[in-house]
Each structure stands twice: as structure tokens, then as C-alpha cells.
C-alpha positions in Angstrom: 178.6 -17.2 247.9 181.6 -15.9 245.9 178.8 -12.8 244.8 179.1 -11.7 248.7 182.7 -11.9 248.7 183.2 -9.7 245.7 183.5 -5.9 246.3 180.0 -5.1 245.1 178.7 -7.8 247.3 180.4 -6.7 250.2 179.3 -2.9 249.4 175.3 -4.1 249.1 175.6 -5.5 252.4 177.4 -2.9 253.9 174.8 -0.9 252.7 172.1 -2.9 254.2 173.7 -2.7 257.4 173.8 1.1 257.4 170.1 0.9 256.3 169.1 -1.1 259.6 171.8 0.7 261.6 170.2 3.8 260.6 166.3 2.7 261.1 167.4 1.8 264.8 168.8 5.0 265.5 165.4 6.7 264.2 163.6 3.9 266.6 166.1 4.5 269.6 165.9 8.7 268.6 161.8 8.5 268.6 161.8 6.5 272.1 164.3 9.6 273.2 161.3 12.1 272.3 158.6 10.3 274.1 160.9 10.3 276.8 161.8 13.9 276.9 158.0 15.2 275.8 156.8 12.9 278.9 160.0 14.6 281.4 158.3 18.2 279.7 154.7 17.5 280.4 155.5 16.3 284.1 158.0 19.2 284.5 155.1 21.7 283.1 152.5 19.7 285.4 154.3 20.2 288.5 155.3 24.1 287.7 152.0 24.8 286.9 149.9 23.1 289.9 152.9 23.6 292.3 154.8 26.7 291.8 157.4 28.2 293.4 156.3 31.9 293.2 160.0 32.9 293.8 161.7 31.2 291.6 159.6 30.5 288.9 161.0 33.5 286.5 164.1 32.4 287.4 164.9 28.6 287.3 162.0 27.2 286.6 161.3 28.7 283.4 164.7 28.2 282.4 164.3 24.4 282.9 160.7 24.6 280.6 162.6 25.9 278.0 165.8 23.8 278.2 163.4 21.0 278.0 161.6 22.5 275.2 165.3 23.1 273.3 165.9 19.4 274.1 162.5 18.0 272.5 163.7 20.4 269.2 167.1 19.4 269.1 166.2 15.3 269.3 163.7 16.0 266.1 166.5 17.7 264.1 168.6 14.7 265.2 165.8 12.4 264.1 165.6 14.1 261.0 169.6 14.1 260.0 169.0 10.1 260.7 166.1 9.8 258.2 167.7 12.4 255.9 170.9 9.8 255.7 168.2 7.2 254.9 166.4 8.9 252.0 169.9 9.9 250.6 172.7 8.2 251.3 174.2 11.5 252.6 174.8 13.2 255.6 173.4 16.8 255.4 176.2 19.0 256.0 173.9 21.9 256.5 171.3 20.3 259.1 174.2 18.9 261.3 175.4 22.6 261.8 172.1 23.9 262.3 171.3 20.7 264.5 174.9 22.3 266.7 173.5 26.0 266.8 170.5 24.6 268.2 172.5 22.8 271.0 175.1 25.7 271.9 171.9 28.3 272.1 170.0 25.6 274.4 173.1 25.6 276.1 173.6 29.2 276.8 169.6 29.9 277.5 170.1 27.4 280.2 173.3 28.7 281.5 173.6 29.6 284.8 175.8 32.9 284.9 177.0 32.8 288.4 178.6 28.8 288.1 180.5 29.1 284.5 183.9 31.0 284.4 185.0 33.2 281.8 187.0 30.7 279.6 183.6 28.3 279.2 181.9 31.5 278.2 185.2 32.5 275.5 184.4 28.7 274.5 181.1 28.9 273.7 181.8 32.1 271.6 184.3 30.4 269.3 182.0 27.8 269.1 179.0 29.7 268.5 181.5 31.9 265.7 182.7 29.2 264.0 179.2 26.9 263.7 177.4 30.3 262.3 180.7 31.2 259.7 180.8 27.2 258.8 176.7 27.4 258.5 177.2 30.6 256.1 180.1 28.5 253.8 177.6 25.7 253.7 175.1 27.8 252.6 176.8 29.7 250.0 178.4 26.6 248.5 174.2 25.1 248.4 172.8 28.4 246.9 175.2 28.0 243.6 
């Protein structure tokens, strides 16, 4: 008993709690993915068998691909998870590119007539300072 209270006993268990912690997020992260593949394939379906031959160019296709940006962005997600599991470390690197991925999905599905100028001066900075920090990251990793 006194092992568990002692400050490496208390690290090993913290550690195995980060170890489950971790391995239910990549559970919970793969059930997100079936989810989101099954909302693609029924979104594809009904495009395909149903379409709308004036909008689909337009919204429609959007959608496919926000969906498609979605599915990519919940396997990096997965992979930062089991990543943290094989290392012990969060990847620096793959969370930024992870953020890229989810500003550009964001902006391919932007609808240009509903955002104001100020969202789209956000998403600038943001996309700026992701791509300088992804460049820092990567110098930094290459030496």
C-alpha cells in the first residue's frame, strides 16, 4: 500500500490511467468514423440516386467534400491519440497539421455570401500562424 502512495507509485498509476484514458478516446474516435463514413455514404447515396441538377455543383458537392475533410480530419485525430500511446508524447507537428486540415475543411465549405469580412481576416491569421508554427516545428525536427 505505502508503494502507491509514494511518488513513483502514484506516477505508474497515473500513467495507467492516461493509458486507458487514451485507448477510450481511440474507441470513442473509431465509433466517430463509422459514424461520419456511414453520414458520407448516405449523403453520396442520396446525391447520386436523387440529384438536384441545380444545385449539385454548388452545395451539394461542397457537403461531399466537407464530409470527406471530416472522415480525414477524425483519422489524424485518431492517429495523434495512438501516437500519445506508442510515445508518451504528444506530436507537436501532427496536431498543427491535424488544425490546417480543419481551417481548409472549413474554408472549402464556407459559404461566401453568410461570413463577414472579420471571420474571413480570422481565418487568415489563423491559417498564417498554423502554416509559420508548422514551418518552426519542422525546422526544429529536421536538425
Amino acid at each position: 500500500m505505502r508503494h502507491h502512495l509514494s511518488d513513483a507509485g502514484f506516477l505508474q498509476n497515473i500513467g495507467r490511467f492516461e493509458g486507458w484514458l487514451s485507448k477510450l478516446l481511440s474507441i470513442a474516435m473509431v465509433m466517430v468514423i463509422i459514424v461520419v463514413i456511414v453520414d458520407l455514404g448516405r449523403y453520396l447515396a442520396q446525391a447520386l440516386f436523387n440529384p438536384d441538377p441545380y444545385n449539385f455543383l454548388g452545395k451539394t458537392l461542397l457537403d461531399i467534400f466537407g464530409l470527406f475533410l471530416s472522415v480525414l480530419i477524425a483519422l489524424e485525430i485518431l492517429e495523434n491519440i495512438t501516437a500519445y500511446l506508442r510515445k508518451h508524447v504528444v506530436q507537436v507537428e501532427l496536431v498543427i497539421v491535424t488544425s490546417l486540415t480543419a481551417v481548409a475543411r472549413k474554408i472549402i465549405i464556407l459559404d461566401l455570401k453568410e461570413v463577414t469580412g472579420l471571420s474571413l481576416i480570422g481565418l487568415a491569421i489563423a491559417i498564417l500562424a498554423l502554416s509559420i508554427s508548422y514551418f518552426i516545428v519542422k525546422s526544429v525536427n529536421a536538425s
